[in-house]
MIMIDREN-575370 format. One record per atom (N, C-alpha, C, O): residue number from 1; atom name; x negated, y, z. Coordinates in Angstrom, 3 decimals. Example, Ala and Ser with C-alpha at 12.3 -4.5 7.8 and 13.67 -1.06 7.14 Angstrom:
<recs>
<1; "N"; <-13.190; -5.690; 7.800>>
<1; "CA"; <-12.300; -4.500; 7.800>>
<1; "C"; <-13.200; -3.300; 7.800>>
<1; "O"; <-14.236; -3.319; 8.465>>
<2; "N"; <-12.850; -2.250; 7.080>>
<2; "CA"; <-13.670; -1.060; 7.140>>
<2; "C"; <-12.900; 0.030; 7.870>>
<2; "O"; <-13.409; 1.138; 8.039>>
</recs>
This chain:
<recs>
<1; "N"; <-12.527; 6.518; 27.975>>
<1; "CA"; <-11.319; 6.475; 27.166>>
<1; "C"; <-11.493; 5.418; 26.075>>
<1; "O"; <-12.538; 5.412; 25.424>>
<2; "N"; <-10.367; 4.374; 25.798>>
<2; "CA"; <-10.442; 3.644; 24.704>>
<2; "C"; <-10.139; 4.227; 23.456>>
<2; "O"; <-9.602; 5.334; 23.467>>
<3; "N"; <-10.369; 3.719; 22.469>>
<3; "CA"; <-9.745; 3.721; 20.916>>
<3; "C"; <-7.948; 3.459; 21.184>>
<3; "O"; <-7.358; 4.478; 20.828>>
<4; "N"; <-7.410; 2.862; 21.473>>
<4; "CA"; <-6.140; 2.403; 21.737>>
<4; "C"; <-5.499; 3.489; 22.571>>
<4; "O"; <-4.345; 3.716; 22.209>>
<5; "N"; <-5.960; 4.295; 23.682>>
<5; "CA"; <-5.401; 5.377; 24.142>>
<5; "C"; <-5.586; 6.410; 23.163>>
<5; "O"; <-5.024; 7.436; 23.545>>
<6; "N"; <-6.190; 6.556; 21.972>>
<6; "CA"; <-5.888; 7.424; 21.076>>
<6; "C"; <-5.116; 7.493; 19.809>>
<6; "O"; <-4.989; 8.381; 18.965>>
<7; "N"; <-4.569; 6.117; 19.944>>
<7; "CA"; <-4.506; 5.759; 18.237>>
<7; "C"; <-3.345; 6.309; 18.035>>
<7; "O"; <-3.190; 6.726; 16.887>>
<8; "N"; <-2.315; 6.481; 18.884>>
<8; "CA"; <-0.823; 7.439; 18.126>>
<8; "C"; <-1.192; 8.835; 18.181>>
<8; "O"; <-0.212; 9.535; 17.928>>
<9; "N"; <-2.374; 9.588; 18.447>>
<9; "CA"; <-2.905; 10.834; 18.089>>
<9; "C"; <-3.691; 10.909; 16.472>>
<9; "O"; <-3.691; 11.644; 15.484>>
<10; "N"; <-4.188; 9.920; 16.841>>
<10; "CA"; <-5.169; 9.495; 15.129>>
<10; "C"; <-3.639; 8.997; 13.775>>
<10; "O"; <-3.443; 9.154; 12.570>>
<11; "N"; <-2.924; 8.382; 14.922>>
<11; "CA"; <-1.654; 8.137; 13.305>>
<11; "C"; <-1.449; 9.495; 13.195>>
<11; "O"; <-1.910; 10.094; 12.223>>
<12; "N"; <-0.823; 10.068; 14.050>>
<12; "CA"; <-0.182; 11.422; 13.867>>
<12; "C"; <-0.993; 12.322; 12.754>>
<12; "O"; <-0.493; 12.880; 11.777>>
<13; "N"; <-1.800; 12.321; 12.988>>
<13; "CA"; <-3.367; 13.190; 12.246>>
<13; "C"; <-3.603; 12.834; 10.955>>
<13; "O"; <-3.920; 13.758; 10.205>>
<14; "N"; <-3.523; 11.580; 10.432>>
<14; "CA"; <-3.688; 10.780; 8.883>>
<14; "C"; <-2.194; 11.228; 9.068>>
<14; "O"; <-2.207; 12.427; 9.344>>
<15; "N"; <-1.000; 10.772; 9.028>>
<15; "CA"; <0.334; 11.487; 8.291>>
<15; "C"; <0.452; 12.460; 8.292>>
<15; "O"; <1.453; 12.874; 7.707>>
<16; "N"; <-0.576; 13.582; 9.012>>
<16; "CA"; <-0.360; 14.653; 8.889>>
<16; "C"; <-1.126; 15.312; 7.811>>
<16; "O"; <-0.625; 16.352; 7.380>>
<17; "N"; <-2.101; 14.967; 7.353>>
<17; "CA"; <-2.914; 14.878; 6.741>>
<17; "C"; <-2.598; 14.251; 5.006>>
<17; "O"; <-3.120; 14.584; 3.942>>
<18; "N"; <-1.643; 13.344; 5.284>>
<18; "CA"; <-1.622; 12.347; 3.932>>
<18; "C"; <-0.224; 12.802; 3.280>>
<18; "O"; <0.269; 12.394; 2.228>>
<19; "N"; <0.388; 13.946; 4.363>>
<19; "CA"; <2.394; 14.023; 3.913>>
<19; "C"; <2.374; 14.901; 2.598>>
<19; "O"; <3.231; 14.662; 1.747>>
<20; "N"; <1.507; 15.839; 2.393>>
<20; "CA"; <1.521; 16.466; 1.217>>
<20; "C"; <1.242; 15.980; -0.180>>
<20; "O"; <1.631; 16.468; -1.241>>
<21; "N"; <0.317; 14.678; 0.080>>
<21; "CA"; <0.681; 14.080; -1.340>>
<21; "C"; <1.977; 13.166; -1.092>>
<21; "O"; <3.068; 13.481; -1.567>>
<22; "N"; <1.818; 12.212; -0.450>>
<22; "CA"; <3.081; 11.360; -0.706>>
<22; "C"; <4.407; 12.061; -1.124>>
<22; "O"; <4.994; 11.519; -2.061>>
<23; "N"; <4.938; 13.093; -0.628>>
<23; "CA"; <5.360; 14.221; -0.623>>
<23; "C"; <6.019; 14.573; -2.100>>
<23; "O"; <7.177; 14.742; -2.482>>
<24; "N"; <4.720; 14.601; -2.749>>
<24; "CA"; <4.379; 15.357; -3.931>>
<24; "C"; <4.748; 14.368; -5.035>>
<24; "O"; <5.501; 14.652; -5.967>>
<25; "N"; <4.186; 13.243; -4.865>>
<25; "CA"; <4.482; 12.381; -5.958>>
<25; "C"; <6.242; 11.635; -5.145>>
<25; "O"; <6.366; 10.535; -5.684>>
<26; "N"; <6.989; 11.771; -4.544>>
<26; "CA"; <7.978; 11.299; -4.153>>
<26; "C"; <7.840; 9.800; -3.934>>
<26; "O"; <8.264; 8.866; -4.615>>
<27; "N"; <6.941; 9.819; -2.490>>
<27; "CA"; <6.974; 8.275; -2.374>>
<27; "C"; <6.713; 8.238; -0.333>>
<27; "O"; <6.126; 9.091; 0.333>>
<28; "N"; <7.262; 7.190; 0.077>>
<28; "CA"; <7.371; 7.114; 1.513>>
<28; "C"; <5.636; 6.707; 1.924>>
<28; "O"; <4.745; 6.205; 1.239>>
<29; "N"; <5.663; 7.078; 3.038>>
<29; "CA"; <4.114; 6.607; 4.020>>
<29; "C"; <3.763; 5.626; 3.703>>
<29; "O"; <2.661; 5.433; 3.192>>
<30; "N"; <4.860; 4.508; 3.991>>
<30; "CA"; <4.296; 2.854; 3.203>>
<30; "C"; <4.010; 2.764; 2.116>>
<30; "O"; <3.157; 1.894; 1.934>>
<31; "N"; <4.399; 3.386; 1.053>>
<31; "CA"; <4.366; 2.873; -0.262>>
<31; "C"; <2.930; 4.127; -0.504>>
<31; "O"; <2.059; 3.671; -1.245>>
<32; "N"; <2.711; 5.229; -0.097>>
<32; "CA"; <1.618; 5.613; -0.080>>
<32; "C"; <0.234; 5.011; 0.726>>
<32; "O"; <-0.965; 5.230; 0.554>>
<33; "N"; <0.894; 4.249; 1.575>>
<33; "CA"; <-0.756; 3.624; 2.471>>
<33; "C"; <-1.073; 1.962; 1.524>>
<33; "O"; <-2.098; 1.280; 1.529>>
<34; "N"; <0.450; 1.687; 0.677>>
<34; "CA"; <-0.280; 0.222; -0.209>>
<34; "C"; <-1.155; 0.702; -1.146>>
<34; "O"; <-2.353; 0.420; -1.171>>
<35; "N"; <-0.460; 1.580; -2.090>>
<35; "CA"; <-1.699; 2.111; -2.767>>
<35; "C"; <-2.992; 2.417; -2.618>>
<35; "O"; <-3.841; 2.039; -3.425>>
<36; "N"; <-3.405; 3.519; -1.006>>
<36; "CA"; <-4.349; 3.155; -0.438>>
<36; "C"; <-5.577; 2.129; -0.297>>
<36; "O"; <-6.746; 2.049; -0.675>>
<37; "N"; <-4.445; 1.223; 0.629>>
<37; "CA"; <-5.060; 0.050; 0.309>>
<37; "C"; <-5.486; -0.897; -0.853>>
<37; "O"; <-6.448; -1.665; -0.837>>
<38; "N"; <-4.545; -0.691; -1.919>>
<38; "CA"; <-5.272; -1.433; -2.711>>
<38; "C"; <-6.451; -0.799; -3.525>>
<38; "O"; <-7.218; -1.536; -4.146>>
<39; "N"; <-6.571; 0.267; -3.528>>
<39; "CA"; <-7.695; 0.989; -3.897>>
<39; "C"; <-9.052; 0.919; -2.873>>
<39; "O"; <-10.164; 0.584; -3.280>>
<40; "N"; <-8.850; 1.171; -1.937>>
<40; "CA"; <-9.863; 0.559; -1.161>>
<40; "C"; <-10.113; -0.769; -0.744>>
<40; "O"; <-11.251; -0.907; -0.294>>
<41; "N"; <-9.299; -1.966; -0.749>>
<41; "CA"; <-9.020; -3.446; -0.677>>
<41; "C"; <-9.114; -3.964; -1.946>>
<41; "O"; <-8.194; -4.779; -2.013>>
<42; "N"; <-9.888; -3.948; -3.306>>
<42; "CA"; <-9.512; -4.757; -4.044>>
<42; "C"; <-9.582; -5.811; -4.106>>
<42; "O"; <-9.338; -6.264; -5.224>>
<43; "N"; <-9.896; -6.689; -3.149>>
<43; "CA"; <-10.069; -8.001; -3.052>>
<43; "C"; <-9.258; -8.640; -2.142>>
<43; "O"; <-9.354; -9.803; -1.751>>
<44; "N"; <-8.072; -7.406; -1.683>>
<44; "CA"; <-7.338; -8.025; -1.209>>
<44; "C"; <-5.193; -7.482; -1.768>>
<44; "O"; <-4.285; -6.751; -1.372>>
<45; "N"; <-5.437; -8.318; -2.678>>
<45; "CA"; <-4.447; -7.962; -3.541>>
<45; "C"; <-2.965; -8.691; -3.813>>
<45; "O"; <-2.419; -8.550; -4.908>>
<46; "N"; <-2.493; -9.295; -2.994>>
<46; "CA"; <-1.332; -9.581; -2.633>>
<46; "C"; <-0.691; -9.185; -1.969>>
<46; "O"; <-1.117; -8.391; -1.129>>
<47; "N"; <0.785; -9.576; -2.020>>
<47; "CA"; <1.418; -9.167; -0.757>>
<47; "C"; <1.236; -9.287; 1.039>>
<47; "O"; <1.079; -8.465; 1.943>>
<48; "N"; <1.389; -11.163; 0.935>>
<48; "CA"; <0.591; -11.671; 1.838>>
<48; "C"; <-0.398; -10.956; 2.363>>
<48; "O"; <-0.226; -10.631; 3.537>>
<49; "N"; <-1.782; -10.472; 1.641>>
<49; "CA"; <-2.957; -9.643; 1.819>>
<49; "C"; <-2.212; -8.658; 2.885>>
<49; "O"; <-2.052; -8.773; 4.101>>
<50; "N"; <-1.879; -7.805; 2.108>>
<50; "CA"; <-1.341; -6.511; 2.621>>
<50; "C"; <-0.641; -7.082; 4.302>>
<50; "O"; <-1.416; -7.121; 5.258>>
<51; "N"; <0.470; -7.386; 4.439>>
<51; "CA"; <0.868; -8.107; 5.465>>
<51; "C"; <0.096; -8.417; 6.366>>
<51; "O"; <0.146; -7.692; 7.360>>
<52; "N"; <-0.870; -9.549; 6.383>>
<52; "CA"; <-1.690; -9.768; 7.420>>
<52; "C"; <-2.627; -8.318; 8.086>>
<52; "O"; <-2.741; -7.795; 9.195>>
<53; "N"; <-3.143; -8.084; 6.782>>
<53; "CA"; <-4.561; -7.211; 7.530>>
<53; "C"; <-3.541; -5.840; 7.296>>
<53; "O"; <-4.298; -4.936; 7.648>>
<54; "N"; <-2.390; -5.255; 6.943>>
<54; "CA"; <-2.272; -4.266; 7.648>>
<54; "C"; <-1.047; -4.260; 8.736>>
<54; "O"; <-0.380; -3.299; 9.122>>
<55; "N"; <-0.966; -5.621; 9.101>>
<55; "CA"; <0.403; -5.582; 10.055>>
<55; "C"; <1.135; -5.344; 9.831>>
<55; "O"; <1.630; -4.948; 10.886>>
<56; "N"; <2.056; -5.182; 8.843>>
<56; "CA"; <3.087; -4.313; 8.582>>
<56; "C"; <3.846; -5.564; 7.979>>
<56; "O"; <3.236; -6.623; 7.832>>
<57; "N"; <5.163; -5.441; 7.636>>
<57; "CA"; <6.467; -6.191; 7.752>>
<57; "C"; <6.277; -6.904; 6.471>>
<57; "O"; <5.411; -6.503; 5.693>>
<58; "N"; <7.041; -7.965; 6.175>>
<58; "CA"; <7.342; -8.598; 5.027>>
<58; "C"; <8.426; -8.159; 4.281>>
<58; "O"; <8.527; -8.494; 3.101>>
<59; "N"; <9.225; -7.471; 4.804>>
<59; "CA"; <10.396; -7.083; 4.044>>
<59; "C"; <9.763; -5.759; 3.762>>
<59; "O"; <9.480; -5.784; 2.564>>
<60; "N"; <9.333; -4.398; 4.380>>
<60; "CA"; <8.548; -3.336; 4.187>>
<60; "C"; <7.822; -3.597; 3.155>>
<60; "O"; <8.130; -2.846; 2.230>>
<61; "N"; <6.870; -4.431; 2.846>>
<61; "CA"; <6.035; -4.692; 2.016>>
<61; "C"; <6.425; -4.939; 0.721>>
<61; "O"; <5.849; -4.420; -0.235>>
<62; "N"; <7.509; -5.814; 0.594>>
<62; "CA"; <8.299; -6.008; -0.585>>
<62; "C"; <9.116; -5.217; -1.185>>
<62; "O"; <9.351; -5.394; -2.380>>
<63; "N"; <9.597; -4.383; -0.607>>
<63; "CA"; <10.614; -3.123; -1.075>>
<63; "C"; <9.264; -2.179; -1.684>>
<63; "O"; <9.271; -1.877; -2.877>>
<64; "N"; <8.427; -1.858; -1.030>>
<64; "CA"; <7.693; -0.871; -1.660>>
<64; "C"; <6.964; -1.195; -2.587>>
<64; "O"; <6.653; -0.461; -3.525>>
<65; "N"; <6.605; -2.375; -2.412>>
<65; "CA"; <6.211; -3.113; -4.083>>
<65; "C"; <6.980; -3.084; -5.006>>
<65; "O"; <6.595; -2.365; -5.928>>
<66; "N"; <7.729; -3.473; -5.121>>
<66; "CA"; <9.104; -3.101; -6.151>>
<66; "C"; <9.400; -1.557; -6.321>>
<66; "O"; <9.691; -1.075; -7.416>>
<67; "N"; <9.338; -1.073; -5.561>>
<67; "CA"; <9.281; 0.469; -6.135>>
<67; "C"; <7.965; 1.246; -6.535>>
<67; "O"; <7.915; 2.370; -7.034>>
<68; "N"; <6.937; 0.436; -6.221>>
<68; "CA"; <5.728; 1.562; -7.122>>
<68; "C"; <5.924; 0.719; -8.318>>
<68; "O"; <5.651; 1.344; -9.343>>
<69; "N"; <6.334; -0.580; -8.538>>
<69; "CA"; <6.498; -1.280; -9.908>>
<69; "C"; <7.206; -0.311; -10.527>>
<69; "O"; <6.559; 0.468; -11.228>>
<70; "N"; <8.788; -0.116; -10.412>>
<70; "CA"; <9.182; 0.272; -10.922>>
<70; "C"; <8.923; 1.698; -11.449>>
<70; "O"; <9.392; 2.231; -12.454>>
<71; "N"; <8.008; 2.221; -10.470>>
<71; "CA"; <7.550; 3.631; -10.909>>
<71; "C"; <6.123; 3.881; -11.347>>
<71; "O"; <5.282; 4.779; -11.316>>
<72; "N"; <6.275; 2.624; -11.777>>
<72; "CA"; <4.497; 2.225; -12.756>>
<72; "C"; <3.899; 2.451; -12.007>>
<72; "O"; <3.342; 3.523; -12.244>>
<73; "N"; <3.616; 2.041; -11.094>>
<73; "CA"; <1.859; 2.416; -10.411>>
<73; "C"; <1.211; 1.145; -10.305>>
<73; "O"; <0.158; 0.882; -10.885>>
<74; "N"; <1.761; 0.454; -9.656>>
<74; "CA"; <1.105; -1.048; -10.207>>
<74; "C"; <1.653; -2.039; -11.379>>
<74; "O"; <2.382; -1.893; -12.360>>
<75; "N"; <1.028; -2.986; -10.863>>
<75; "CA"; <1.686; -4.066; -12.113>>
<75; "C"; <1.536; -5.504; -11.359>>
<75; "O"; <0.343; -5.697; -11.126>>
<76; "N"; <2.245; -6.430; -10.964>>
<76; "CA"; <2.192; -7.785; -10.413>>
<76; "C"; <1.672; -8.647; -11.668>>
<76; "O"; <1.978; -8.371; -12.828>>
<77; "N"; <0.909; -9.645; -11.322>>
<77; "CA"; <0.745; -10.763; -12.053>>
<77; "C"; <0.161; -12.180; -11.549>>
<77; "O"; <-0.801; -12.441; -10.827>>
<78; "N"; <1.299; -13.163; -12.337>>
<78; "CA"; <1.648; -14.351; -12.041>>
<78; "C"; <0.569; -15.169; -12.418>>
<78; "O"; <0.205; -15.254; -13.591>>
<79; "N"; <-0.133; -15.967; -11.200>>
<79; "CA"; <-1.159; -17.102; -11.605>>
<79; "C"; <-1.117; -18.179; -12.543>>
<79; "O"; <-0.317; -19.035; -12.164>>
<80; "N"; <-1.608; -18.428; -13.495>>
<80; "CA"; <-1.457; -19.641; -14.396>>
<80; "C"; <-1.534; -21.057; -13.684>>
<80; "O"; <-0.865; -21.980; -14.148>>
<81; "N"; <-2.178; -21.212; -12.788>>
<81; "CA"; <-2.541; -22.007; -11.933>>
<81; "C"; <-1.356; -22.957; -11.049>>
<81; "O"; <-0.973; -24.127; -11.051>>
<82; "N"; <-0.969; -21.384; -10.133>>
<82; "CA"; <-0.585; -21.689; -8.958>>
<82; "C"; <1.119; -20.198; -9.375>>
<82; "O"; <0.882; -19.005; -9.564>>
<83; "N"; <2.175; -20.637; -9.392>>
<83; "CA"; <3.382; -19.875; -9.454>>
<83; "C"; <3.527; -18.679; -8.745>>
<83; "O"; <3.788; -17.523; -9.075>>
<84; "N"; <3.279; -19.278; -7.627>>
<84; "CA"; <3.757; -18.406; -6.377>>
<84; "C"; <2.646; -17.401; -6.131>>
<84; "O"; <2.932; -16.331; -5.594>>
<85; "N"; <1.242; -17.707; -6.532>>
<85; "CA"; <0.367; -16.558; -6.732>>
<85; "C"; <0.820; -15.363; -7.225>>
<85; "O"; <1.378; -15.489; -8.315>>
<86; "N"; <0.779; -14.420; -6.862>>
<86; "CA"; <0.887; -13.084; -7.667>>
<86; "C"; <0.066; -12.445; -6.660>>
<86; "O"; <0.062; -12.463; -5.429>>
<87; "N"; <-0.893; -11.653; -7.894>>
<87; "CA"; <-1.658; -10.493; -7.892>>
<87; "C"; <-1.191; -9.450; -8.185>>
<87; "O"; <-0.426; -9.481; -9.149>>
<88; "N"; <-1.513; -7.637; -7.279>>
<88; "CA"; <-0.850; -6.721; -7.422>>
<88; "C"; <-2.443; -6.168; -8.112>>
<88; "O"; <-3.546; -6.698; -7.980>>
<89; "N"; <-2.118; -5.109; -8.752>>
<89; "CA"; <-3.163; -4.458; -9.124>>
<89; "C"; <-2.359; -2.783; -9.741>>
<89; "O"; <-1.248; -2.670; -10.259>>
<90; "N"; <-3.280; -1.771; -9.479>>
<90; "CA"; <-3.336; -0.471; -9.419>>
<90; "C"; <-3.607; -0.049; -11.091>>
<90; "O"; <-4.613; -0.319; -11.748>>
<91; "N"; <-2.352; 0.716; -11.560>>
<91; "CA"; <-2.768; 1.175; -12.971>>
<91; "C"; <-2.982; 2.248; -13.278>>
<91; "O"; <-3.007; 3.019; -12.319>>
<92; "N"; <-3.141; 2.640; -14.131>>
<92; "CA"; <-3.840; 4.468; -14.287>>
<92; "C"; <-3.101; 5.181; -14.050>>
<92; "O"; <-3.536; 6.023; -13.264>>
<93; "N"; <-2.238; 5.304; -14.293>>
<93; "CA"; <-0.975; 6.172; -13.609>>
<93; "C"; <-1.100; 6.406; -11.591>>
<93; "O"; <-0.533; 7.246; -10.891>>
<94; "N"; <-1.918; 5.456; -11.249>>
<94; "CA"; <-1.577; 5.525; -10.062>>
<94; "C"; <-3.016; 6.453; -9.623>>
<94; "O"; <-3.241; 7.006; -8.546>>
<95; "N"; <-3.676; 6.414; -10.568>>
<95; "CA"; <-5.286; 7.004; -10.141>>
<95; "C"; <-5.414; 8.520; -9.664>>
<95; "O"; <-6.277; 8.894; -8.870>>
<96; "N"; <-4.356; 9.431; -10.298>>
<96; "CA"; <-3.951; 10.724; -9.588>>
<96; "C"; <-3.783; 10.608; -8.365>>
<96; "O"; <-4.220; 11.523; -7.667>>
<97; "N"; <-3.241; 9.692; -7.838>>
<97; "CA"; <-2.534; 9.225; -6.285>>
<97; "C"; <-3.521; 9.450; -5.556>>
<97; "O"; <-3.885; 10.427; -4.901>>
<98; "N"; <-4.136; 7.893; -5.832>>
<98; "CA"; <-5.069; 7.792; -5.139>>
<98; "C"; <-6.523; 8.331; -5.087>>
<98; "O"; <-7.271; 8.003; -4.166>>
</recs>
């Protein structure tokens, strides 16, 4: 048996597993698995980031960024450097979460 003949048993199992917090703090699967990730990814902290290595949509990605913003859990910030850089990062508020 492969890994791949199991993996919509293994999703099923982590959302089944993960629905009572997301749940709890009123927030969807996606916007609970960025947080996730950026807690376990800190070195990978963009949007872009997120996108590539977790497959998941560009428009998905952006809506739920904008809503843990708005519901303080992270905070974006703009590169001095380079404009279009932005870094997401995880604030204390979000540390119950995760």
């Amino acid at each position: 048996m492969h890994f791949w003949d199991q993996h919509k048993t293994i999703t099923c199992y982590y959302e089944t597993l993960t629905r009572s917090v997301y749940e709890k703090y009123q927030l969807t699967q996606m916007e609970y698995d960025i947080l996730m990730f950026l807690y376990n990814n800190p070195q990978y902290n963009t949007a872009a980031d997120i996108v590539k290595i977790r497959k998941s949509t560009k428009s998905h990605v952006s809506t739920s960024l904008k809503f843990l913003e708005e519901k303080g859990l992270i905070e974006k910030k703009q590169s001095e450097e380079n404009k279009k850089h932005i870094e997401i990062f995880l604030l204390d508020s979000a540390q119950e979460i995760v």
